[in-house]
Structure formats: C-alpha cells, structure tokens
C-alpha positions as CSV (number, residue, x, y, z in Angstrom):
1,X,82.1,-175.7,165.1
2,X,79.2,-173.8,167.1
3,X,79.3,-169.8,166.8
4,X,82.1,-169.4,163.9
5,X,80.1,-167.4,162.2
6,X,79.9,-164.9,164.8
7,X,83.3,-165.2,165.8
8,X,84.8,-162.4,162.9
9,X,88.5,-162.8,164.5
10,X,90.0,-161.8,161.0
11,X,88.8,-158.6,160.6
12,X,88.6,-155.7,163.5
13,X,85.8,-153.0,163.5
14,X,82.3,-153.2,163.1
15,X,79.6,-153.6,160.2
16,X,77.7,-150.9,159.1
17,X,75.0,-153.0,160.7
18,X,76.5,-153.4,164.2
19,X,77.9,-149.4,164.0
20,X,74.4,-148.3,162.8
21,X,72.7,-150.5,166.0
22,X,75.4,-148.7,168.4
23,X,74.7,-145.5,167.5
24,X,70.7,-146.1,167.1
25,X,70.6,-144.9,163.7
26,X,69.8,-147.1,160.3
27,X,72.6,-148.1,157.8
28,X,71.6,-145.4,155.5
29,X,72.1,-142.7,157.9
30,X,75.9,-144.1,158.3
31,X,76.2,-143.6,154.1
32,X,74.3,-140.3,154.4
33,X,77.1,-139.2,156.6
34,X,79.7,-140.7,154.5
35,X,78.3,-139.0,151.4
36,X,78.9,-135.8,153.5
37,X,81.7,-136.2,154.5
38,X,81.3,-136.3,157.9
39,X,82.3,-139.7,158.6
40,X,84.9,-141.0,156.7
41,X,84.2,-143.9,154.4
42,X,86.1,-147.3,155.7
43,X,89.1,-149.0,153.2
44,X,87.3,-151.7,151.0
45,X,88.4,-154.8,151.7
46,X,88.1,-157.2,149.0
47,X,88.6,-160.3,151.5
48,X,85.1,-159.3,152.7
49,X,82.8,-156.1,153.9
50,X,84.2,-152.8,155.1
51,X,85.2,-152.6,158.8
52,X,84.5,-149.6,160.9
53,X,87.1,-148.3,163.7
C-alpha cells in the first residue's frame, strides 16, 4: 500500500531526525544534550528506534 512507510502508527514521538529538523539543530546536537544531561535519553525500544515525546 502507498505511504506505509511513512505512516509510523505503532510508535508515538519523533526520530532523532524529525526532533533534530524541528528544533533546527543536527542529530548530534540532540546526543550532545543527552550526554549532558540536559535532555533526557528516550527508553530503547527493541521493536525499533527510540521515540522522542
């Protein structure tokens, strides 16, 4: 089917990607606040990537 791909219905919050795009930083400026501690790091998921709220 067309788009399921992009369609991520079984997982809620964002990729590092799409988080790092919203905020208009790159992916390793997310880890580097991580690392920090000044975001907190997202559950692993072991079904697929880690989701951010």
């Amino acid at each position: 089917m067309a788009g399921d791909m992009d369609d991520d219905s079984s997982s809620s919050g964002l990729s590092i990607s799409e988080l790092a795009r919203r905020a208009d930083v790159g992916k390793q400026t997310v880890r580097h606040y991580e690392r920090r501690g000044l975001l907190p790091e997202p559950p692993h998921n072991a079904a697929g990537p880690r989701r951010y709220d």
